[in-house]
N, C-alpha and C positions, 0 to 999 in steps of 0.2 A: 533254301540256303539264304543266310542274310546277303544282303546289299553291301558291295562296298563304295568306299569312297575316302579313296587313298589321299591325304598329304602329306609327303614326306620331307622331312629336316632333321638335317646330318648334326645335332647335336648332340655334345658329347657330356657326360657327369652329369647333368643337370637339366630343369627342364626348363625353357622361356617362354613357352610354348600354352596357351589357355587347355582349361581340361572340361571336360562335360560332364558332370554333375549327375548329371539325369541319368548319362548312360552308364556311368561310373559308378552307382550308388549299391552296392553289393546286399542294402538289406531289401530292393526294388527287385533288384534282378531277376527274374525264374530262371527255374533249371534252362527250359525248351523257349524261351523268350526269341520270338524272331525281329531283329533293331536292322536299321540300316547304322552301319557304323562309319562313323569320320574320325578317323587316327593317324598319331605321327609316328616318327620313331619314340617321340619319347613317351609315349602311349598309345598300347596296344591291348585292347577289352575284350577282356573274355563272356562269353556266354552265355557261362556255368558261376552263379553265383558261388559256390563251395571251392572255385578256385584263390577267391579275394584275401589275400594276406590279413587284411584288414577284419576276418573273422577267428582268426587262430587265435588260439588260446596255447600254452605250455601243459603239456599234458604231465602226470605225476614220474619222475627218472628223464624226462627227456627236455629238449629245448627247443622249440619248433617258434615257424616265424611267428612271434607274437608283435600285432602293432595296437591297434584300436582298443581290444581287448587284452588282459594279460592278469598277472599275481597283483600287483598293486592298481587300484580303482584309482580309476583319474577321469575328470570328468574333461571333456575336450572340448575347447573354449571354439566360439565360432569363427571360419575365416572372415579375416579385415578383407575389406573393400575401399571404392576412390571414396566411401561416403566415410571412409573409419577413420579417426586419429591414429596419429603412431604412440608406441608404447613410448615411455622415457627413456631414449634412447643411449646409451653408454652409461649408466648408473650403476656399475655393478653388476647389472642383473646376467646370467647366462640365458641369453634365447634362440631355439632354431626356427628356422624360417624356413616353413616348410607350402604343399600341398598334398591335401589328406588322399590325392589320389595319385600323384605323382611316385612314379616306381624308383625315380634316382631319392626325392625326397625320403619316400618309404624305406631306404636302405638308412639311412641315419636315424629317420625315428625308431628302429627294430634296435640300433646299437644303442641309443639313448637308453632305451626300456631293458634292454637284457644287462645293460651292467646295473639298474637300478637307478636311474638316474634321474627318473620323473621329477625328485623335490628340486635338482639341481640343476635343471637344463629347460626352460621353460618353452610350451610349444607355441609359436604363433605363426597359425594359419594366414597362408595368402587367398586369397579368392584370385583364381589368374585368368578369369574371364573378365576381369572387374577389376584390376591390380590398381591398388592404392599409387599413384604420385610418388610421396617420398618413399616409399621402398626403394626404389631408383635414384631418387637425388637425395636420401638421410643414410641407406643402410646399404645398400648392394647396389653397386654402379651397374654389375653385369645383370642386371634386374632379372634375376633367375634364383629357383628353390632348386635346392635348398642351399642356405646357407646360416653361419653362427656366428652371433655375435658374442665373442667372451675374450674378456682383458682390453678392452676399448678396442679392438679389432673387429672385423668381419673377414670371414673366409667363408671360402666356396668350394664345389666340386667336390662330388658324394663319396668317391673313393679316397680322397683325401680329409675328407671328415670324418668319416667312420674310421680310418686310424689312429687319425688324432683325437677323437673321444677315448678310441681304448686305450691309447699310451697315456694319454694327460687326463683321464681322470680318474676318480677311484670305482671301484667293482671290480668282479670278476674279468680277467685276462680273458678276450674274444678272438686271442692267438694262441697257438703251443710254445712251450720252448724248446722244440726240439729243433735246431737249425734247419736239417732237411725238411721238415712241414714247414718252416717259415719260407724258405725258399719257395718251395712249391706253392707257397701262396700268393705269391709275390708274382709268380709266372700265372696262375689263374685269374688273378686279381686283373691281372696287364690283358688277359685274352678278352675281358667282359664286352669290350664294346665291338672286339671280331665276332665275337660268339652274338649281337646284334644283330649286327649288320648282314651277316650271310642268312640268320635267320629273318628278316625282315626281306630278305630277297623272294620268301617263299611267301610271307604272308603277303607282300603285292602279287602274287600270280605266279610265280617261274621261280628256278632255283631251287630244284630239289634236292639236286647234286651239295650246292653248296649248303643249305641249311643241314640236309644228314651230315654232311663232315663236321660241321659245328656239334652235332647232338654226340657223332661218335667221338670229339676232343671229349665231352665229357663224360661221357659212358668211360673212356680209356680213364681220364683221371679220376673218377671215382673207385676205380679198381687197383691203385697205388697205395693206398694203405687200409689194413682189415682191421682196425680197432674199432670198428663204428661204421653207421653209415655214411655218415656226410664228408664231405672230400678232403679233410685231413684228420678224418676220423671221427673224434670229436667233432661237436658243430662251435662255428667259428666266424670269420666274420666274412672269410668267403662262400659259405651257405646267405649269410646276408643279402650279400652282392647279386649273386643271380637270382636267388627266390623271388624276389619280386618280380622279374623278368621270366623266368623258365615255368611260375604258375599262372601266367596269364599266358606265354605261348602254348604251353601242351594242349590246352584243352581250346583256344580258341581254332589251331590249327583238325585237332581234331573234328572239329565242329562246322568248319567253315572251309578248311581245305582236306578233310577228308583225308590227314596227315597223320598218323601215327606214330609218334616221337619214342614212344615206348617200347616200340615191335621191336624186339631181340634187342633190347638193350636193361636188360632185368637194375643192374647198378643205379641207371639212373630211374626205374621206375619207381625202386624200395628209398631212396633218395624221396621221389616225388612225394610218394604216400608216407613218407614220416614226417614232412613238412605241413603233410596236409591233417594229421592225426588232431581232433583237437579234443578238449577236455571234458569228458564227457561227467 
């Protein structure tokens, strides 16, 4: 069994928090790789390289988390560092401000890519082991990813960015209109960071109780509507939200706490493996 060595901090949307590289690198990873791992809340490493968001592709009828990879080739510029210049700050340009491993960040670069947004939303990498200066005193005071600059502003907080891409910009609607799934998403959207927290109780050690109640909130709401798999049927921008989070717990819990998140819970298992389908 791997090693842990827990730090934990209770941040919320976003991450401030440096990420490892090394242990985070999904095309390094082996399946049976044994790491001692150092993680927060806002990063939590799986074990199973085939869990990383960051290798999905959209398979042909379906829409699965596509980040690194996807339908449009984008070549992914490398993270800034204290030694990088900043871009030209407030020109027009739209930029998110992201980290390539960061899971609150990975929630808006998944919306950026799924409404097609690559030519219009440009990515720049933080390095947050090595965080450039003025990111903090030019672009984002709360010197945390992700955040976007567009219309001489800067905002922050991942669940507030991935609305505000899909309302404000053009592509495909990453909501329904049907009021009652809007609702409903509104209420899953508000659980993400309970459905954390009680799951990060297990991944320090204890908290069985609570993590299964979080896996059974969603087991129950994936079983609210049968048009599709994912939790309002269609997939939308609350599959967003958790995927990044729910493919790196299932399988590091499996692996590492001998946790089965899937046992008798079919809904979100056929959930899991449609996120995970990639293109073959």
């Amino acid at each position: 069994m791997a090693a842990l060595n827990l730090s934990y901090c209770s941040c919320v949307g976003s991450s401030p928090l440096t990420s490892s590289r090394d242990l985070f690198n999904p095309f390094r990873l082996s399946t049976h790789t044994k790491i001692t791992l150092k993680f927060s809340y806002t990063e939590v490493f799986s074990l199973r390289s085939q869990a990383f968001i960051s290798l999905r592709r959209p398979r042909s009828g379906t829409i699965s988390a596509a980040m690194a990879t996807g339908s449009v080739k984008e070549v992914l510029p490398p993270a800034l560092d204290s030694t990088s210049e900043p871009p030209p700050l407030f020109d027009g340009t739209t930029r998110l401000y992201i980290s390539y491993t960061c899971p609150y960040a990975q929630r808006v670069w998944i919306t950026r890519n799924c409404k097609g947004l690559q030519e219009k939303i440009k990515l720049v990498p933080i390095d947050l082991q090595n965080r450039p200066a003025w990111y903090k005193e030019k672009v984002y005071p709360a010197n945390k990813v992700p955040s976007l600059e567009h219309g001489n502003e800067v905002k922050g907080e991942s669940l507030e960015l991935i609305k505000y891409i899909d309302s404000d910009f053009e592509g495909p609607s990453l909501l329904p209109d049907d009021p009652a799934k809007r609702e409903f998403a509104e209420e899953l959207l508000t659980y993400t960071d309970s459905f954390s927290k009680a799951v990060m109780t297990l991944l320090k050690g204890d908290g069985v109780d609570e993590a299964g109640a979080a896996f059974d909130y969603i087991e129950t709401a994936l079983l609210k509507f049968e048009d599709g798999p994912f939790f309002l049927g269609q997939f939308s921008l609350v599959d967003i939200a958790y995927a990044p989070f729910i493919e790196r717990y299932v399988p590091f819990l499996r692996e590492v706490r001998k946790y089965d998140a899937m046992a008798g819970r079919p809904k979100l298992a056929a959930w899991f493996e449609e996120m995970l389908i990639s293109e073959t």
